[in-house]
C-alpha positions in Angstrom: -8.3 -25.0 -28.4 -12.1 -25.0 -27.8 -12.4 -27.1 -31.2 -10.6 -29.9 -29.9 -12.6 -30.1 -27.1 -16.3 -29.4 -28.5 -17.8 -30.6 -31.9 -18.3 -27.7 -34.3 -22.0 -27.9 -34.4 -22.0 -26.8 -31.0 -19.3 -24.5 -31.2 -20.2 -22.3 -34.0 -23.7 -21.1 -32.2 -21.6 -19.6 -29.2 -18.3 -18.4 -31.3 -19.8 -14.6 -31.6 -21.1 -15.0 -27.9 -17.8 -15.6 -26.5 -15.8 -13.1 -29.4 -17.8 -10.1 -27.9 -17.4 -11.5 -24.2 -13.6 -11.5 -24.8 -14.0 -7.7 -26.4 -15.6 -6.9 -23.2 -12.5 -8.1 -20.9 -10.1 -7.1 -23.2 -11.8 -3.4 -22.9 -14.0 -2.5 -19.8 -13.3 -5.1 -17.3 -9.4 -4.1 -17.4 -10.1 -0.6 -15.9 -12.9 -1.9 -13.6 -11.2 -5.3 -12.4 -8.3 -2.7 -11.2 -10.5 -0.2 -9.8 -11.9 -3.2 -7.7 -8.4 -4.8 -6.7 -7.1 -1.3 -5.7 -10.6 -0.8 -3.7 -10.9 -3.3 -1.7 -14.7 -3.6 0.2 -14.8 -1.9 3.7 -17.2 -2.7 6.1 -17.9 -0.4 9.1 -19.4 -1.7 11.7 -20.0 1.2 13.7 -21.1 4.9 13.5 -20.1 7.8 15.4 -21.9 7.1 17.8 -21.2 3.2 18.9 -24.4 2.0 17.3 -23.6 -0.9 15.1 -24.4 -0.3 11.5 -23.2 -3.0 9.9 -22.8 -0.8 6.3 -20.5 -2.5 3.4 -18.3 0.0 1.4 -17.9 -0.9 -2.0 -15.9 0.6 -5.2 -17.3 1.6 -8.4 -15.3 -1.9 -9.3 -17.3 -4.2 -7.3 -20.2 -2.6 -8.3 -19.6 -2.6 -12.0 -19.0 -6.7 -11.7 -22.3 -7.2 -9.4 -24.6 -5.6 -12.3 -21.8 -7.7 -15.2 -22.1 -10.8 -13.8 -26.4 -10.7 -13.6 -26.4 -9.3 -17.1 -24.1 -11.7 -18.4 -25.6 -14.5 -16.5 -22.2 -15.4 -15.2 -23.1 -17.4 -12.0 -25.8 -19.6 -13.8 -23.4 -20.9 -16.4 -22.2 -23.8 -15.1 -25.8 -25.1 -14.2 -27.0 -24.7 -17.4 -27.3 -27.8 -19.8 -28.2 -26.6 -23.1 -25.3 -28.0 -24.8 -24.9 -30.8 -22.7 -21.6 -32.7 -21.8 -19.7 -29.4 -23.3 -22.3 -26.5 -21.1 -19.3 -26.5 -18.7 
């Protein structure tokens, strides 16, 4: 599908890039992306003592996708423009 859409010249430079991404989603992100939707993020507002605390629970899930996503540079993707009309 992604030939149709973007000339090979470009294409072939990212091909591994996006083979091991897939490896990745097909294998870790499975367990952790359930993890996540079975944890959902808790916040607690207050302690014990009615002080407001304002603390964020998070599962090993969310976690796991916060350090992912900086490594892979997930969030910067669409901004960037090395191959141009086809970055996106």
């Amino acid at each position: 599908l992604l030939e149709y859409f973007i000339p090979k010249q470009k294409l072939d430079p990212i091909r591994q890039d996006l083979i091991q991404f897939g490896d990745k989603v097909h294998k870790e992100y499975l367990d952790m992306a359930i993890n996540a939707e079975l944890f959902k993020p808790r916040l607690e507002r207050f302690n014990a003592w009615g002080e407001r605390i304002d603390k964020l629970h998070l599962s090993e899930g969310w976690k796991f996708f916060h350090r992912e996503s900086a490594k892979e540079g997930l969030v910067s993707i669409p901004y960037a423009s090395e191959y141009c009309e086809h970055s996106r």
